[in-house]
C-alpha positions as CSV (number, residue, x, y, z in Angstrom):
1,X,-7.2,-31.2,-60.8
2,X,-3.8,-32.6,-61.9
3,X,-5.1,-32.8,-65.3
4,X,-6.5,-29.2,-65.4
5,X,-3.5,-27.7,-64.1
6,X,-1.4,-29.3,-66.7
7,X,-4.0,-28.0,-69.4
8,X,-4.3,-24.7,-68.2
9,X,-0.6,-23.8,-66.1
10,X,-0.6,-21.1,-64.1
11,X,0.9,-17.9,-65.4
12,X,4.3,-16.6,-63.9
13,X,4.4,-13.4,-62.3
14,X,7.4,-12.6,-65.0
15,X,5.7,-14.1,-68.1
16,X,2.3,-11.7,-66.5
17,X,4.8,-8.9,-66.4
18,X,5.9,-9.0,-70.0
19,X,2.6,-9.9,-71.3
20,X,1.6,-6.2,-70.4
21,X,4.7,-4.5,-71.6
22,X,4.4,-6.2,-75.0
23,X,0.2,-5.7,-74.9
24,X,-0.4,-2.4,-73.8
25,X,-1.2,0.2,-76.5
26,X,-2.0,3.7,-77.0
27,X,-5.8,3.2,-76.6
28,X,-5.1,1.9,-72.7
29,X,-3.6,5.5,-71.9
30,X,-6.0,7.4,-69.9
31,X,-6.1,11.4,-70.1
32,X,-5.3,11.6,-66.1
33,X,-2.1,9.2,-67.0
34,X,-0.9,11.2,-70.1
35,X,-1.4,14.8,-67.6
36,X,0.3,13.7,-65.1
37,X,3.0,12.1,-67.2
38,X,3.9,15.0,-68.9
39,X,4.2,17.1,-66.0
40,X,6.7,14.5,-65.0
41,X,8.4,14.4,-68.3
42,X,8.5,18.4,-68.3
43,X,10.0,18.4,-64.4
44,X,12.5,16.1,-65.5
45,X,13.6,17.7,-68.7
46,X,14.0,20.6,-66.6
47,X,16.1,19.1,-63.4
48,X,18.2,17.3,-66.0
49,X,19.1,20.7,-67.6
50,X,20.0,22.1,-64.2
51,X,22.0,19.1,-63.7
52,X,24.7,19.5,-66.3
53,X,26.3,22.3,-64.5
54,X,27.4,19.9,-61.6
55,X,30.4,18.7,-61.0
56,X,29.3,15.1,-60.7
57,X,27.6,15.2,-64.2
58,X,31.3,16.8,-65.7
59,X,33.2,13.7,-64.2
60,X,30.4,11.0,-65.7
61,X,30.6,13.0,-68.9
62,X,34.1,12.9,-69.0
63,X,34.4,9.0,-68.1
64,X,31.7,8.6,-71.1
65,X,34.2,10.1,-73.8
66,X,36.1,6.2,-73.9
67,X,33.2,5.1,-76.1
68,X,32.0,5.9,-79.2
69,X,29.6,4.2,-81.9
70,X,27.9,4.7,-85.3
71,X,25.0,5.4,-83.4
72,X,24.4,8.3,-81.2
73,X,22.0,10.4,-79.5
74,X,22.5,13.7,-77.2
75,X,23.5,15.0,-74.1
76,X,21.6,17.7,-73.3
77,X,22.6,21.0,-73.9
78,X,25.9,19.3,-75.2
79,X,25.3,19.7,-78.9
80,X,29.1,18.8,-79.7
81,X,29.1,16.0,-77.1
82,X,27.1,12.8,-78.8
83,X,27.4,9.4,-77.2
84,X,26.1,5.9,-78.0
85,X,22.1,5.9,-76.7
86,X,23.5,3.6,-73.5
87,X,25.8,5.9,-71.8
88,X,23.6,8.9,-73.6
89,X,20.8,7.4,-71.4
90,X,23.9,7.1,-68.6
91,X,25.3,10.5,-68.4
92,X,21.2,12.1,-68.9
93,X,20.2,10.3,-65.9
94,X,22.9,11.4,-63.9
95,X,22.2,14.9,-64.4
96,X,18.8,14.7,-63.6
97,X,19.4,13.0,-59.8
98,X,22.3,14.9,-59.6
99,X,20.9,17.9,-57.7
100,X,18.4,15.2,-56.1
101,X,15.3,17.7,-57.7
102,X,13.6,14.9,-59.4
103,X,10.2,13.4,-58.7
104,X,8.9,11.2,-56.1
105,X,6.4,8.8,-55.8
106,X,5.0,6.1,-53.1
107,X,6.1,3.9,-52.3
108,X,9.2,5.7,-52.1
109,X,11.6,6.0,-55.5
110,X,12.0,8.5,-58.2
111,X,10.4,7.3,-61.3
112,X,11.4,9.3,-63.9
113,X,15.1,10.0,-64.4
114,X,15.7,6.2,-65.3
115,X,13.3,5.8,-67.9
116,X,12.8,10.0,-70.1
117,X,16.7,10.0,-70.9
118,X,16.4,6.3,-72.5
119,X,13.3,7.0,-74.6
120,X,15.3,10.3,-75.5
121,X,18.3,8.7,-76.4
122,X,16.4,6.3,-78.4
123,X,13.8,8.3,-80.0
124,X,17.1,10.4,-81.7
125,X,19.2,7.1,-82.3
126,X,16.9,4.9,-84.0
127,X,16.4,5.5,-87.7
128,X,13.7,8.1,-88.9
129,X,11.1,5.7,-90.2
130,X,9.0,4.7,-88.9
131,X,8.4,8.3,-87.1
132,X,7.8,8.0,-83.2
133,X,5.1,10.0,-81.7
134,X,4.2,11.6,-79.0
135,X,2.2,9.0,-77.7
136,X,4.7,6.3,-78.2
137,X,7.0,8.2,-76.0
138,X,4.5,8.6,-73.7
139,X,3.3,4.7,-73.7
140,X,6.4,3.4,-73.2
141,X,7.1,6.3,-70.5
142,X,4.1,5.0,-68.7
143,X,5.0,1.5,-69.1
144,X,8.6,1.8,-67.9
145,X,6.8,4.2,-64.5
146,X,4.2,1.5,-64.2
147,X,6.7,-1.6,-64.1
148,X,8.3,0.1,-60.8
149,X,5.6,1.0,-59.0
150,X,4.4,-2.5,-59.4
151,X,7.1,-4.0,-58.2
152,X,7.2,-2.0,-55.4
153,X,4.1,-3.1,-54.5
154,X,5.1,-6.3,-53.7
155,X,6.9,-5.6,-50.6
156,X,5.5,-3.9,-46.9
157,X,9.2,-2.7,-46.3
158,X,8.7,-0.8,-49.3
159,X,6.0,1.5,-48.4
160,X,8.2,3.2,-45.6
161,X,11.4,4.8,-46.5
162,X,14.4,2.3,-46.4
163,X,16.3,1.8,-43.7
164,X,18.3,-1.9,-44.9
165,X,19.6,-0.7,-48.4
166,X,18.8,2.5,-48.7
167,X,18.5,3.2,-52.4
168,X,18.4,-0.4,-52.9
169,X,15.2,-1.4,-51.6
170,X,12.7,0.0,-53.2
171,X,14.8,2.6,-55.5
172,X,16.3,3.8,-58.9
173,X,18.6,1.4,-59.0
174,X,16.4,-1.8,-58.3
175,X,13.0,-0.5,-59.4
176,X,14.0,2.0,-62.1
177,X,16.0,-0.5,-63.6
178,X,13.9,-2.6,-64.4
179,X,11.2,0.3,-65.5
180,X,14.0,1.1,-68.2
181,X,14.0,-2.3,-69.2
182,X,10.4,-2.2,-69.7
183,X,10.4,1.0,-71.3
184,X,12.9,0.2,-73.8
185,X,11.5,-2.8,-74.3
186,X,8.5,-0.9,-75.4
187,X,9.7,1.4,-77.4
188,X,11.9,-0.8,-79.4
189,X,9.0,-3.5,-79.9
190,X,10.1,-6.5,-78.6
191,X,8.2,-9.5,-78.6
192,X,6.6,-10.8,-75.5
193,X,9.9,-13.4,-74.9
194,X,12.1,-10.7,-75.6
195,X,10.5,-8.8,-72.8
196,X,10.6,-11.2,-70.2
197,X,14.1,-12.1,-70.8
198,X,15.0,-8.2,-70.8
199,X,13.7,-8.2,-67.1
200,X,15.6,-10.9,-66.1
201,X,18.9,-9.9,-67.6
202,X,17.8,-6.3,-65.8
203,X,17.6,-7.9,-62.2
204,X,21.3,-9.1,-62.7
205,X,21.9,-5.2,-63.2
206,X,20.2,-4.1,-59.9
207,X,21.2,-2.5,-56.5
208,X,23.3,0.0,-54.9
209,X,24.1,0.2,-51.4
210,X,23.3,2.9,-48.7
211,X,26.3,4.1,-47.7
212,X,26.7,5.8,-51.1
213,X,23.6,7.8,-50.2
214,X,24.5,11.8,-49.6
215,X,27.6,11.7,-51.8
216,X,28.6,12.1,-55.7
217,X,27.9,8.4,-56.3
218,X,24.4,8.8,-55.7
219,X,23.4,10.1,-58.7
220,X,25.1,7.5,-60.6
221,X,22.4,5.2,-59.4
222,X,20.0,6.8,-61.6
223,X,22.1,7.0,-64.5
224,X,22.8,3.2,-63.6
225,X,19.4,2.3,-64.0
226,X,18.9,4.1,-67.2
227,X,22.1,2.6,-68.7
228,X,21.5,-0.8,-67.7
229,X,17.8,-1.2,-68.5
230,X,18.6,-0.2,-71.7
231,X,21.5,-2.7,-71.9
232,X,19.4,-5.4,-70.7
233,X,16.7,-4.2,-73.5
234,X,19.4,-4.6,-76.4
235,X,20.8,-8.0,-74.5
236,X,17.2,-9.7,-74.9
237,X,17.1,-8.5,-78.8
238,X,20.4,-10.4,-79.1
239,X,18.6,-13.4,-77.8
240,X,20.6,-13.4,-74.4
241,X,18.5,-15.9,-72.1
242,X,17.7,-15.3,-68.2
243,X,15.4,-16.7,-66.0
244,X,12.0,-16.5,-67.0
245,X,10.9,-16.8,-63.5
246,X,12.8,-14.0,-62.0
247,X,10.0,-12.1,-60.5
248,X,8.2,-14.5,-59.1
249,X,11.7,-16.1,-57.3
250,X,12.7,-14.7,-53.6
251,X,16.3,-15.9,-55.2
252,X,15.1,-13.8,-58.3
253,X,14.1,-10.0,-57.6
254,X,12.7,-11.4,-53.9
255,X,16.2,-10.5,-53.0
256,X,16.2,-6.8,-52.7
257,X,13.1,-7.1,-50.1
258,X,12.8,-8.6,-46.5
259,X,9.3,-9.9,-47.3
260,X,8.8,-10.0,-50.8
261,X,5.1,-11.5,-52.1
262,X,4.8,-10.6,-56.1
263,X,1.3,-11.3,-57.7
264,X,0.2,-12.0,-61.4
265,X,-0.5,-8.6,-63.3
266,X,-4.1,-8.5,-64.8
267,X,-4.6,-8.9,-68.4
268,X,-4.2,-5.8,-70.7
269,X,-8.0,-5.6,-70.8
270,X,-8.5,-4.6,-67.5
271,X,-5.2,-2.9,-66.7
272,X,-5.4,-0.2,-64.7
273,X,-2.5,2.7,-64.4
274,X,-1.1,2.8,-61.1
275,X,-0.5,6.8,-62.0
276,X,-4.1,7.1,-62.0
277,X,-4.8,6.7,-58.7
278,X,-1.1,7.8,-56.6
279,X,0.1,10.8,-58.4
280,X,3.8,12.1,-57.7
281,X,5.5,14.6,-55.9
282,X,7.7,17.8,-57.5
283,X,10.2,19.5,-55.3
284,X,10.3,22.9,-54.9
285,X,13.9,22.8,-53.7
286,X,17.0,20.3,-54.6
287,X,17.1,18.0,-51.1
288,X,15.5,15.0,-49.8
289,X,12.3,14.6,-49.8
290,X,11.5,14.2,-46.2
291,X,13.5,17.7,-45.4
292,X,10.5,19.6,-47.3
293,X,8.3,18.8,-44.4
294,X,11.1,19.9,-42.2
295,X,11.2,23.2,-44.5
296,X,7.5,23.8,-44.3
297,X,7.3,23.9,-41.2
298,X,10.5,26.1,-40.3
299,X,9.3,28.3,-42.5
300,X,5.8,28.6,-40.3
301,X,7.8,29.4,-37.1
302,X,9.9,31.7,-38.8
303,X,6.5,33.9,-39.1
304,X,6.1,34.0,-35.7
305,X,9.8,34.5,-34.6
306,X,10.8,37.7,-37.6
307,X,8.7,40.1,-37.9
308,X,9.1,43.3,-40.0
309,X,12.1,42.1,-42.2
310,X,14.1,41.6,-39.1
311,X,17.3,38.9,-38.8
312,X,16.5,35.7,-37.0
313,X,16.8,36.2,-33.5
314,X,19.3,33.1,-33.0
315,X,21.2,35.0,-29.8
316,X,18.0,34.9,-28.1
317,X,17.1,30.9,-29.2
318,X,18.1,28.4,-27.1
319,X,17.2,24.7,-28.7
320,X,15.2,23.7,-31.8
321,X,13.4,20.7,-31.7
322,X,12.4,18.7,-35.0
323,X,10.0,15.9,-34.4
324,X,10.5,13.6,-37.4
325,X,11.0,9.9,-38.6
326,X,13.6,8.0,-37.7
327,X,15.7,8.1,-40.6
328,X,19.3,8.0,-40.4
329,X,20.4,8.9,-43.6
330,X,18.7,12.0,-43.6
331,X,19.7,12.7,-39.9
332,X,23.4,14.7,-40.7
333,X,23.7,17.1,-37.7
334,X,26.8,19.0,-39.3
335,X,26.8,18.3,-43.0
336,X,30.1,19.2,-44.9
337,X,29.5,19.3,-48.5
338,X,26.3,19.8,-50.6
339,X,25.3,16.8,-50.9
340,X,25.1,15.4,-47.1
341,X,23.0,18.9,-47.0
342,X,20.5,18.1,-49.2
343,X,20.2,14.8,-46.6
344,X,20.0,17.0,-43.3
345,X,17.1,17.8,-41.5
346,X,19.1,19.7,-39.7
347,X,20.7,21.7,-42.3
348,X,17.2,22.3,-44.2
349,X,15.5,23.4,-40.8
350,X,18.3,25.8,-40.1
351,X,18.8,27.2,-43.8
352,X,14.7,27.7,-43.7
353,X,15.1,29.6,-40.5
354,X,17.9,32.3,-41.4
355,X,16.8,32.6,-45.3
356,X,12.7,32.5,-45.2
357,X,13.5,30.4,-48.5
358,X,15.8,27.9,-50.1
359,X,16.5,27.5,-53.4
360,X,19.3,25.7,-55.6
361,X,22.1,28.0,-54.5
362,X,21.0,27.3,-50.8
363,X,23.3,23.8,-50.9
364,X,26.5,25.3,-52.4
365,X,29.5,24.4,-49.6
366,X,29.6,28.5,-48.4
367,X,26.1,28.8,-47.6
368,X,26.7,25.6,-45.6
369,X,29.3,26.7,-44.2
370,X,27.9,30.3,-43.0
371,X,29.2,30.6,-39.0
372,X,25.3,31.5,-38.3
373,X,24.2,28.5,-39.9
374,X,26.9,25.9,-38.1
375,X,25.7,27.9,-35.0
376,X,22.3,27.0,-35.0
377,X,23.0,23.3,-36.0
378,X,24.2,23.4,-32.4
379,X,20.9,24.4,-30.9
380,X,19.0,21.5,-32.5
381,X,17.8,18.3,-31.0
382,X,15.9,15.5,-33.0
383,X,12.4,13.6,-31.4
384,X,10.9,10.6,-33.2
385,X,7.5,10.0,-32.0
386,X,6.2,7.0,-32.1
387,X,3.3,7.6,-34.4
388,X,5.9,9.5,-36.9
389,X,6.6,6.7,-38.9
390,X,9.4,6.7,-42.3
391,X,6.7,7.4,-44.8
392,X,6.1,9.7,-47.5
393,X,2.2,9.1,-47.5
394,X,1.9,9.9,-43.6
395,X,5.2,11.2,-41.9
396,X,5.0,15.1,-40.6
397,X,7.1,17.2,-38.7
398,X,6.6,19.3,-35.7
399,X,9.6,21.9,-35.2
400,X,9.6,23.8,-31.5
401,X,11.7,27.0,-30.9
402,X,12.4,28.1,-27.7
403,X,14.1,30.9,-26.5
404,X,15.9,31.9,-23.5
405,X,13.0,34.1,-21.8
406,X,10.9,30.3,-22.2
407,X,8.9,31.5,-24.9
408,X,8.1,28.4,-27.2
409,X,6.9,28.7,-30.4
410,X,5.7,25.4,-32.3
411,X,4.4,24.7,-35.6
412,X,3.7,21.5,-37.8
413,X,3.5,20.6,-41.1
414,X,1.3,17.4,-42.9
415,X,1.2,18.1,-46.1
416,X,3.5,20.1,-48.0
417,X,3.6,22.3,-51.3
418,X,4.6,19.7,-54.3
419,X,3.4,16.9,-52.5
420,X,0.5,14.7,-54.3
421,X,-2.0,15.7,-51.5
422,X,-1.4,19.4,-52.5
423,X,0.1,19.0,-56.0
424,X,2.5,22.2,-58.0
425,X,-0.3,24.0,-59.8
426,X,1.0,24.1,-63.7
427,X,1.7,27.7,-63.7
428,X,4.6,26.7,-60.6
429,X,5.7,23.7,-62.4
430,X,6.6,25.1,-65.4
431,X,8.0,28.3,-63.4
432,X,10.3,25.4,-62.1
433,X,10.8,24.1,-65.4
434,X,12.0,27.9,-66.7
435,X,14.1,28.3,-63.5
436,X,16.2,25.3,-64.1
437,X,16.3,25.1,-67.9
438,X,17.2,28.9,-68.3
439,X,20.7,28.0,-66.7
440,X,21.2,26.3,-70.3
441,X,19.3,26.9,-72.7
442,X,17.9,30.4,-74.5
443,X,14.5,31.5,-73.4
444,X,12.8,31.2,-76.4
445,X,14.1,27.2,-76.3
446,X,12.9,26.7,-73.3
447,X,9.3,28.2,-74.0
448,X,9.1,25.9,-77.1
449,X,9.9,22.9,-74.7
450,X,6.9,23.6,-72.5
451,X,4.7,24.7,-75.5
452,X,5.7,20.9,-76.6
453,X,5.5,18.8,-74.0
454,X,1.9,20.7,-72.9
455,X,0.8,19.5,-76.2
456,X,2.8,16.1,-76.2
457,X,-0.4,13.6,-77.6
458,X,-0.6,15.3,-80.6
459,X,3.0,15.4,-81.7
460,X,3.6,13.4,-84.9
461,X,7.4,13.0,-84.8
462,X,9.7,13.0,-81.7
463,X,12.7,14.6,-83.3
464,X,11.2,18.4,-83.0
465,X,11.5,17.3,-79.3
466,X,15.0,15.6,-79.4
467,X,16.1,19.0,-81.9
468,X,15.8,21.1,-79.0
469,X,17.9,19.2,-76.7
470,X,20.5,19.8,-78.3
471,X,20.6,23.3,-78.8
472,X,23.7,25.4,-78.0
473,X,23.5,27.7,-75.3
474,X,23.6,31.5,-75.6
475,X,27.5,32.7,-74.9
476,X,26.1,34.6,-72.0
477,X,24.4,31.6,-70.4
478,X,27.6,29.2,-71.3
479,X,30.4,32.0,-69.8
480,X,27.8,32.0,-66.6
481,X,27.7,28.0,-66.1
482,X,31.8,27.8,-66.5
């Protein structure tokens, strides 16, 4: 046995890792996986866009002006605003968490923002020939998406939403890392070794902690993890060294989880897309994810409780009760900014209630500040059932109203609209897209965006994509965003 071992050694779960981002090709993309994929690449083009008239995206783009290089690549919508493809990748990222719009998947993360602005920034930056296609970008999209929901598939604690770190454990800035990394890695065709050492040099990048959750700084965890992977990518070119065994190690990337068990990846040959079989979810509405359930099913009571255009009844309601996880950082009983909004049950369940809707301008500090709305915040009470567990694939909420006569009205939601059990159709996904973009870019851009990105596998060169980016605004749409 001794002698066979030594023979045939086992395979690291790292060296099995790199051996699929170095081995995949084109051929292994499945039409499901390049769908789905471009509805993620089209949601997040479109989020990002939204994102640059934040005030968090002005202050990284500002910070970002200190460096300069030979080489550059966009910021989008910024066509007099070029940066090296690192802290393009940076500032990109953080526009598209900023508004926390992006997608979602399970186990809990969002997969896109750190890896689309890296493989934009370095589709533009690299030189013209050989040409990158549409399907490279999309390989080595699916390759950095793939890398973090494997990962996260190595941990129990990270199928529920996290309680220890936050957006540590299992999140953009551990997970999506490491999926830039891998994407870069891709794209830039580095060798096997290269790879591996570009994930190990990425885990030295990792982490953020929780308390940062629900305030400016959040966003720069996605833009973190953009930057970084990228970094590490460039780093492992250089022939920087790490630990080759840093995924298999509970001292290596083991140290983000509680229980950490990582397993060999199969060989390319019979790889098999994780996006094939758990699809993501699209917001309809800029909060955390686990308010949309909350939203859903405020928005059912409301039915029952205004009828006829009339104004909420709130002189007549006496509590509201919102059966949901336990999850503290999402449990803000007076939020005072937009941000710790878009992390309140209680403020998503209130805004639902007096509006009928929420939309983008539903977070801005006066609508959270509304006396009616700080009113009702008072009336409501939080239940955690024991069968409501932190979990995108199975949490629900169950909102009760009752009113001072002791009429009680109840509704619940499972599943809600955008969630991969009852997916955007593409009509409101790219309605989404317009919505956001339009607050940048000129109409007719915007339609040639979608038009693209619909038909992404049969573009022959990237830089009609990356062109667009980088249009100027309209006056109209620029005096509108200052």
């Amino acid at each position: 046995l001794i002698i066979v071992l030594t023979l045939f050694p086992l395979k690291s779960v790292t060296e099995s890792f790199a051996k699929v981002i170095h081995g995949l090709k084109v051929g292994h993309l499945t039409d499901r996986v390049i769908q789905r994929s471009k509805r993620m690449i089209l949601d997040t083009l479109g989020v990002g866009f939204l994102g640059t008239s934040t005030e968090v995206f002005q202050k990284a783009r500002e910070y970002s002006k200190i460096y300069s290089s030979n080489v550059s690549s966009t910021v989008w919508g910024q066509p007099d605003f070029r940066l090296p493809p690192t802290y393009a990748a940076f500032v990109n990222g953080v526009a598209v968490h900023s508004v926390d719009f992006d997608d979602t998947w399970y186990p809990a993360t969002h997969p896109s923002g750190a890896v689309l602005p890296v493989l934009m920034a370095l589709s533009e930056a690299l030189p013209p020939s050989p040409k990158c296609s549409g399907l490279d970008l999309l390989l080595s999209f699916n390759v950095g998406i793939e890398v973090q929901g494997r990962l996260m598939h190595f941990s129990k604690e990270a199928k529920d939403i996290p309680k220890r770190y936050g957006e540590t454990i299992p999140s953009p800035s551990v997970v999506g890392t490491l999926g830039s990394a891998a994407a870069a890695s891709k794209f830039l065709g580095l060798s096997m070794t290269e790879c591996q050492e570009a994930l190990a040099i990425a885990v030295s990048h990792a982490g953020a902690p929780m308390a940062n959750a629900a305030t400016q700084t959040k966003p720069l965890h996605v833009g973190n993890a953009a930057r970084h992977g990228l970094e590490a990518a460039f780093l492992a070119m250089l022939g920087l060294q790490g630990n080759k065994q840093v995924l298999d190690m509970e001292s290596g990337f083991g140290a983000f989880y509680a229980n950490y068990a990582p397993k060999i990846l199969p060989d390319v040959d019979s790889h098999t897309w994780l996006l094939d079989q758990q699809d993501v979810a699209f917001k309809l509405f800029p909060a955390h994810l686990a308010t949309h359930w909350v939203a859903d099913a405020a928005a059912s009571v409301r039915k029952q409780l205004v009828r006829d255009r009339a104004l909420l009844p709130t002189d007549h309601m006496e509590r509201i009760v919102l059966r949901i996880p336990d999850v503290q950082y999402v449990n803000r009983p007076f939020p005072d900014s937009e941000h710790e909004a878009r992390h309140s049950f209680q403020y998503v369940a209130c805004a639902m209630l007096l509006d009928g809707a929420i939309t983008v301008s539903s977070f801005h500090k006066h609508q959270v500040n509304r006396p009616r709305v700080r009113e009702l915040l008072g009336k409501i009470e939080l239940e955690h059932p024991q069968d409501n567990l932190p979990n995108f694939n199975t949490l629900y909420c169950e909102i009760s109203v009752a009113l001072k006569d002791g009429a009680i009205f109840t509704e619940r939601s499972d599943t809600f609209y955008g969630h991969w059990r009852k997916p955007l159709s593409q009509k409101d996904l790219q309605e989404k897209f317009r919505a956001n973009a339009c607050r940048m870019l000129s109409c007719h851009t915007v339609e040639r965006l979608i038009e693209i990105v619909e038909n992404l596998e049969d573009l022959e060169d990237c830089s009609v994509l990356t062109t667009l980016l980088k249009e100027p605004a309209p006056p109209e749409i620029v005096s509108k965003s200052l």
